[in-house]
Structures are given as structure tokens and as C-alpha cells.
N, C-alpha and C positions, 0 to 999 in steps of 0.2 A: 868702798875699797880703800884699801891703806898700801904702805908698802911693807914687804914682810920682814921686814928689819925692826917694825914695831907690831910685832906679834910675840904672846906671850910663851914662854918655856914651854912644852911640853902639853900643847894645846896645837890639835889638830884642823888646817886649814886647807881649805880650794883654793887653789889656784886660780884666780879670773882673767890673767891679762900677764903676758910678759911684753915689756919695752922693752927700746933700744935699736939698735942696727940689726940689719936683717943675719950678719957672723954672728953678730952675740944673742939674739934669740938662736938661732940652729946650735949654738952651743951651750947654750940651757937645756935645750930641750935633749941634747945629745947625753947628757946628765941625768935628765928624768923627768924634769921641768917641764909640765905639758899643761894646757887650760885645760880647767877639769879635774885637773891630778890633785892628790892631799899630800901635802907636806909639815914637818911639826919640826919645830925650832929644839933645839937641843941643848943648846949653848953660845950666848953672844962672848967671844973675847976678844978684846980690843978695839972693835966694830967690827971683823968677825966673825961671820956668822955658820953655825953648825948644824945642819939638819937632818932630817928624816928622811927620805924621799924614795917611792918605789922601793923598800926593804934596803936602801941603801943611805949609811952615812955619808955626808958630802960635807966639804969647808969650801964658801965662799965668800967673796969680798962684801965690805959693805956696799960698795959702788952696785956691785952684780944683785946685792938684794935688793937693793933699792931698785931695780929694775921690773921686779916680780911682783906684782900688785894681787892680795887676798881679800 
């Protein structure tokens, strides 16, 4: 498992594990973030980070990816 702030561009990943506080998991997941679910990185800027997820673009922090373990 890593976190998916060190997942490569436009390569598709499971979800295995979201951390943190029980608000900020429900708020992942209210986004699309589910264990189980594929997500694919799109673009890091700045730290950053841009994804795939459920047919939907999403921007979050690095703090929030680092949360998301693939």
C-alpha cells in the first residue's frame, strides 16, 4: 500500500484504505472515494492533486491524498 499522492499519471488504481477522522473519511467518500473504487491520477500541481474518480474529475489537497492509501 502507498499513498496516492505517489501514484503515477494516468495509471489506474484500488482504493484499499482511506484514513483520518471519521468527517474526513465521509467526505471522501461523499466525493467517490470508496475501498474498492479505481481512481487515476491526472495531474499533480503544486502538491495538488487531480483525479479520476467515478467518471468524475476532482482537485484535492495533498494533505487529503495522503489520506487515501492504493
Amino acid at each position: 500500500m502507498m499513498p496516492l499522492t505517489m501514484a503515477k499519471e494516468g495509471e489506474v488504481n484500488l482504493i484499499k484504505k482511506i484514513g483520518g477522522r471519521e468527517d474526513t473519511r465521509r467526505f471522501l467518500e461523499n466525493l467517490g472515494f470508496v475501498v474498492g473504487g479505481g481512481v487515476t491520477v491526472v495531474s499533480q500541481i503544486s502538491g495538488n492533486v487531480i483525479v479520476n474518480v467515478k467518471d468524475s474529475r476532482v482537485a484535492i489537497s495533498r494533505e487529503m491524498a495522503n489520506k487515501i492509501m492504493i
